[in-house]
N, C-alpha and C positions, 0 to 999 in steps of 0.2 A: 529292709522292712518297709512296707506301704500300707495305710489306710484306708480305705475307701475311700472317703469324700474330702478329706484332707491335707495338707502338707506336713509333715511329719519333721520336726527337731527333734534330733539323736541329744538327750542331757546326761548320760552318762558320764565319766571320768576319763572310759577307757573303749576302744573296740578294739574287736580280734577275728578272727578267722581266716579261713583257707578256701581258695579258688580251687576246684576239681578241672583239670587238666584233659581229662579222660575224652571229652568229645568235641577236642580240637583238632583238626586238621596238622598229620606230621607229629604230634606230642608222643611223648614216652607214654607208655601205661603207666595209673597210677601215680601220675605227677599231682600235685597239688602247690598252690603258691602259699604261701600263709603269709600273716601279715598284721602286725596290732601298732597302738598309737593311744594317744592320748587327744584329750580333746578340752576344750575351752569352756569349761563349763558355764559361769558367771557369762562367756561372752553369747553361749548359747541360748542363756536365758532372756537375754538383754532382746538377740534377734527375735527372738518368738512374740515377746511381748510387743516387740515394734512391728511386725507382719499382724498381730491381733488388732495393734493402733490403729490398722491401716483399713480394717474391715476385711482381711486377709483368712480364710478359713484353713487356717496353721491350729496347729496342736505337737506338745514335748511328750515324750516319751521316756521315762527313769527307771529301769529295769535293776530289778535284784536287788533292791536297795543300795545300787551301786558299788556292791560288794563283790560284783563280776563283770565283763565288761557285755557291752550290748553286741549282739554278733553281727556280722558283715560277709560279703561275698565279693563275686565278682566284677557287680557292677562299680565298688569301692573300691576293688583292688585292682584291677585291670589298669586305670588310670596313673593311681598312686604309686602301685612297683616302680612306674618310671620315673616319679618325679621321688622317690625312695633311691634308685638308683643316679640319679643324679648327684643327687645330695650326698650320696657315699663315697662319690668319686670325689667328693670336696673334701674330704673329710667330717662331712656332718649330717647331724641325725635329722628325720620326719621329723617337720617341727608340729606344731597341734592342730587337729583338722577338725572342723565343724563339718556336721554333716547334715543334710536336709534330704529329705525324697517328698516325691511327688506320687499323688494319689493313684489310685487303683483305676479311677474313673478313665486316665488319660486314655489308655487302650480301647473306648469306644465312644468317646467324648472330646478328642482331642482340637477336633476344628469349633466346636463349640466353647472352649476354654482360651482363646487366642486372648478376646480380651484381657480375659482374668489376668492369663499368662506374663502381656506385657505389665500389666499393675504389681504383679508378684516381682520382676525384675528391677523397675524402676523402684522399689521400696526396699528390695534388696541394695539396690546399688546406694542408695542414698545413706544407709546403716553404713556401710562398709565404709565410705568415702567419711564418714564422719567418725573413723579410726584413725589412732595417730600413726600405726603402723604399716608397711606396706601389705596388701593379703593377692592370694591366686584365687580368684574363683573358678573350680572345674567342672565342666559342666560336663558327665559323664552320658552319653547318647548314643545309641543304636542308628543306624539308617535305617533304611527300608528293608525289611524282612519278609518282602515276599521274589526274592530272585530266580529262585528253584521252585518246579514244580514237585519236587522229591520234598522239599522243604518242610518244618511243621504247619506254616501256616500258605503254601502251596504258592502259586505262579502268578504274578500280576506284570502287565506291560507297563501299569504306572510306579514300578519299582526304581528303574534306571534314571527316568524322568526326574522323578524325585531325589534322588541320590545327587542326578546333575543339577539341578534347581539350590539343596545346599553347600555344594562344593561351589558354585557361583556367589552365593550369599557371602561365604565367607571372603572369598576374593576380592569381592564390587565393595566392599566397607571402605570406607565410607560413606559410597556414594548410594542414591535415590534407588538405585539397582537392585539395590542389596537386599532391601526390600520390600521390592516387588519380589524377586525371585524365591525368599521364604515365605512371605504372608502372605501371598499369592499364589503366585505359579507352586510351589511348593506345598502351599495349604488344600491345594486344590489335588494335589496326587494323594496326598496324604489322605482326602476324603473320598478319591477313589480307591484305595485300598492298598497304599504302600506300605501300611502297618510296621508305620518307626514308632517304636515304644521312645524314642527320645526327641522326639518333634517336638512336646512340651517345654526339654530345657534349655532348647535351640531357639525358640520365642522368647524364653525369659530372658535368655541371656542377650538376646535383639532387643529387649524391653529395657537392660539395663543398663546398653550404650545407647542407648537412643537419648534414653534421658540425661546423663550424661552429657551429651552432645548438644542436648535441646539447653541443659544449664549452663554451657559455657561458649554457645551460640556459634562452634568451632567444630568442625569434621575430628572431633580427638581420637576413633580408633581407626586401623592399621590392621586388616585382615590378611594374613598370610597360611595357605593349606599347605602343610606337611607331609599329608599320606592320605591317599585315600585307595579304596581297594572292596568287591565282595569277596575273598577265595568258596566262602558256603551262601548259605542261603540269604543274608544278609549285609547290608553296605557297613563302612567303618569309615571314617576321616578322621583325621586328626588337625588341628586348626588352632592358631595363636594369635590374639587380638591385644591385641598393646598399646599404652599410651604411654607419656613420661612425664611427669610422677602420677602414682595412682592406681587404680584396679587393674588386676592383668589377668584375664579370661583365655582360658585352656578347652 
């Protein structure tokens, strides 16, 4: 769920729903993921109010009297099956996920929000860091979405560009490199028309090791790419940024 001009905290108790299968590449018909959890309430409240602190245009959302849970898709599920299937293979359950999304604006606003963006991160990150407990933040993001001219939103030659701009990003951490390649070279494809609906949480989450970094005057993260790939119209990576002890961004 997204707002228009807002950042949006999920304050429900519980989310649930099911990923439709149907218009994957190789999928069964008729597949669907499903997938529900609980969530942190009191801690989600705490974050909202500290993104409002901040001059943050954040806003919660408490549906149903939270007598149902708030619904979710695939952008929530996609990520979390895996770190769900992880966890199973331990023997243990989803532990409690906050959840945030970002406004509706980013889709034709996104190089114009860069600043906001890094301010949204580093006040993230500084919430988090001042938890006794260790947390994952995952920052779930599309690449560039215009690979195919078959595509919904058709062919652009600054698709790859960009795609290879944050696969470098994630790489060069923690070095000066890193970026240039997103806030730059990247921002720049991005506003020719690479239409990553997830450029926004790939800033924030730049905004909330930088700061991080700038607090403890020390190169603290460790960028390592997993996977990256478009098989349709769209890029995917997958990317692990680590320090020890402390936040660990997905």
């Amino acid at each position: 769920m997204e707002l228009s001009e807002q950042y949006l905290v999920y304050l429900n108790s519980h989310n649930a729903g099911a990923s439709p299968l149907d218009d994957m590449p190789h999928a069964a018909g008729n597949r669907t993921v499903p997938m529900n959890f609980t969530s942190p309430q009191n801690l989600a409240m705490q974050l909202l109010k500290h993104l409002q602190k901040e001059k943050l245009p954040a806003e919660g959302l408490r549906g149903f009297s939270d007598a149902q849970p708030l619904p979710i898709s695939w952008g929530e599920i996609l990520p979390l099956s895996f770190v769900q299937k992880a966890r199973e293979d331990h023997g243990l359950e989803l532990p409690p996920v906050l959840l945030m999304s970002f406004p509706l604006r980013r889709f034709n606003h996104s190089d114009s929000m860069v600043p906001e963006l890094l301010r949204l991160g580093s006040a993230t990150a500084d919430f988090l860091e001042a938890l006794p407990q260790r947390v994952v933040w995952i920052v779930s993001a599309d690449l560039a979405h215009t690979h195919l001219a078959s595509g919904p939103y058709g062919y652009c030659p600054c698709a790859q560009p960009f795609d290879d701009a944050v696969v470098r990003w994630a790489k060069d951490l923690p070095f000066e490199s890193a970026a240039e390649a997103l806030l730059h070279e990247g921002r720049g494809w991005q506003r020719a028309g690479a239409a990553s609906c997830g450029f926004t949480g790939l800033v924030a989450a730049h905004g909330a090791m930088a700061h991080i970094s700038n607090l403890t005057g020390l190169p603290t993260w460790r960028g390592q790419v997993l996977a990256y790939a478009h098989p349709t119209y769209y890029g995917m990576m997958v990317a692990r940024f680590e320090r020890q002890p402390g936040l660990v961004v997905v």
